[in-house]
C-alpha positions as CSV (number, residue, x, y, z in Angstrom):
1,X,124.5,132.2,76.3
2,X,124.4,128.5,77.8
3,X,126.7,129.7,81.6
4,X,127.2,126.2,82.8
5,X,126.4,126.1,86.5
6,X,129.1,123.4,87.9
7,X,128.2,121.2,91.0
8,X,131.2,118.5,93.3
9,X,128.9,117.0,95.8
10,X,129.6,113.9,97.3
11,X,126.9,111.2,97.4
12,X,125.2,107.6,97.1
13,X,124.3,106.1,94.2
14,X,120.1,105.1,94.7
15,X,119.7,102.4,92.0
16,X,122.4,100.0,90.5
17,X,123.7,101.2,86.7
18,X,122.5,99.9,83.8
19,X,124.4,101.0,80.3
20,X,121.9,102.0,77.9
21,X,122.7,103.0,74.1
22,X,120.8,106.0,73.2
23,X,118.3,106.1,70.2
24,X,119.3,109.0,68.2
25,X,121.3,107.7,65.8
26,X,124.7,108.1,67.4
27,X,124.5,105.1,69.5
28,X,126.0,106.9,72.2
29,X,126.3,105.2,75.5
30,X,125.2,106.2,78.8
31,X,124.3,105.6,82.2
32,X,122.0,107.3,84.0
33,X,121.4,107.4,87.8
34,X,120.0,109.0,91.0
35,X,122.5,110.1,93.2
36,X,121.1,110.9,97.3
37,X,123.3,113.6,99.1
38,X,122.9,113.9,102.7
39,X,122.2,117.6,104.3
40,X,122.3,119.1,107.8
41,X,122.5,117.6,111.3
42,X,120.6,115.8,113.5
43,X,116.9,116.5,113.7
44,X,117.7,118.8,110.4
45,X,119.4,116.1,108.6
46,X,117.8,115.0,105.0
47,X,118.7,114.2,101.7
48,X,118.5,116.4,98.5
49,X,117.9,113.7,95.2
50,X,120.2,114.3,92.1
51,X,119.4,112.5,88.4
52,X,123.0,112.5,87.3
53,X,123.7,111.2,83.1
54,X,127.1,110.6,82.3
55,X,128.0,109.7,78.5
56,X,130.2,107.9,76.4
57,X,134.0,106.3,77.6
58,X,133.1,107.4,81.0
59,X,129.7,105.9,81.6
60,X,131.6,102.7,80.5
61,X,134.5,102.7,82.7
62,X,132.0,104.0,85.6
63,X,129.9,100.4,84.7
64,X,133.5,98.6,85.1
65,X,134.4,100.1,88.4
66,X,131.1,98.4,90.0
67,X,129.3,101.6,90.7
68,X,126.1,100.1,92.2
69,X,123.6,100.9,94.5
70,X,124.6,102.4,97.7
71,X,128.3,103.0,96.3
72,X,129.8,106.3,97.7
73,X,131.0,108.9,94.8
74,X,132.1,112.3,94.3
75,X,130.6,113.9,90.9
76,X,131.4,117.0,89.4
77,X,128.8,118.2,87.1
78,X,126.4,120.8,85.3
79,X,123.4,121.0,87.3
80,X,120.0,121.9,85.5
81,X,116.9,122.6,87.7
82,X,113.7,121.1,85.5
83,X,110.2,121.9,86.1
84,X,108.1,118.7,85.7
85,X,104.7,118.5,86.0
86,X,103.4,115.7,88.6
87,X,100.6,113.2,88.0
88,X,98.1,115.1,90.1
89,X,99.0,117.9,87.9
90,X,100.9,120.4,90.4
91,X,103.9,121.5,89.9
92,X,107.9,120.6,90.6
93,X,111.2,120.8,90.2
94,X,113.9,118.0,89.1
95,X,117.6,118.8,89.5
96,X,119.4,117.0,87.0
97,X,123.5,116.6,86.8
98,X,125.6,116.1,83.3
99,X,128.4,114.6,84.8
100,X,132.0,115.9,83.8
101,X,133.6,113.4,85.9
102,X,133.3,111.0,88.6
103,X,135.5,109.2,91.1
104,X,135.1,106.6,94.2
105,X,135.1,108.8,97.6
106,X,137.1,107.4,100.4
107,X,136.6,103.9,101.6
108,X,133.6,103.3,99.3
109,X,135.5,101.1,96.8
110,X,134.4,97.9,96.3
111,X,136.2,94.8,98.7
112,X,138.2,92.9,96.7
113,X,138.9,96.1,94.2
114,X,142.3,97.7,94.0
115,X,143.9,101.1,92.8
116,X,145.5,99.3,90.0
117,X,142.0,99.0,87.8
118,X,141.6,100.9,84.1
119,X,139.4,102.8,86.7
120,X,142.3,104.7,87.5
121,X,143.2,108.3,86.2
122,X,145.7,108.1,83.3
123,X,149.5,108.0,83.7
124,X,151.0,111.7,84.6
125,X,153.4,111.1,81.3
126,X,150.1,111.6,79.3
127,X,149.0,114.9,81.1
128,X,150.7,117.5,78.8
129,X,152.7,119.9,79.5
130,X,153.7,121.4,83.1
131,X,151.0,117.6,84.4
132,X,147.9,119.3,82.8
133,X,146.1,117.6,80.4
134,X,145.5,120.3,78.2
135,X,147.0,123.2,76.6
């Protein structure tokens, strides 16, 4: 059994996005990113490195919404630790994020961007019954 392992951090994006299509046939496309997430205080302070992927309609609208280097965001993901070998040969760890869903945090959108974008979550009228978007 596949127990997804759900992450919300909150975060900067390290690199600006690119929207690749993937090669296996479905075309499907993605962007893929590293995301730095400050930790601790003071003298203790220091980041911990995400790679987040994010797929499909979302990745798109993420590339519309000028997500780019240094842009603040909240994620909420599945979070896989990988073990990768290094080029000397010893051993690590890679934590990697399938993103569920994404959103600006405050005060990081863009100057010049407002509210009003086809960033925005969809009207309340299209979230189902009792404003949830599923039954």
């Amino acid at each position: 059994m596949n127990t997804p392992v759900t992450i919300i951090t909150t975060g900067r994006v390290t690199a600006d996005l690119q929207v690749k299509t993937s090669q296996n046939g479905k075309n499907t496309q993605y962007v893929q990113f590293g995301l730095a997430v400050n930790k601790g205080f003071g003298e203790k302070s220091h980041p911990n490195f995400y790679q987040c992927i994010l797929f499909g309609e979302e990745a798109l609208r993420m590339s519309k919404a000028k997500v780019m280097k240094g842009s603040l965001i909240q994620i909420i993901g599945d979070l896989d630790l990988l073990e990768i070998t290094r080029k000397d040969g010893s051993t690590g760890w890679i934590a990697k994020v399938t993103l569920l869903s994404w959103s600006y945090a405050p005060t990081s959108r863009p100057k010049g961007e407002t509210a009003d974008a086809e960033t925005d979550l969809p009207p309340i009228e299209n979230c189902g019954q009792n404003g949830l978007p599923f039954q």
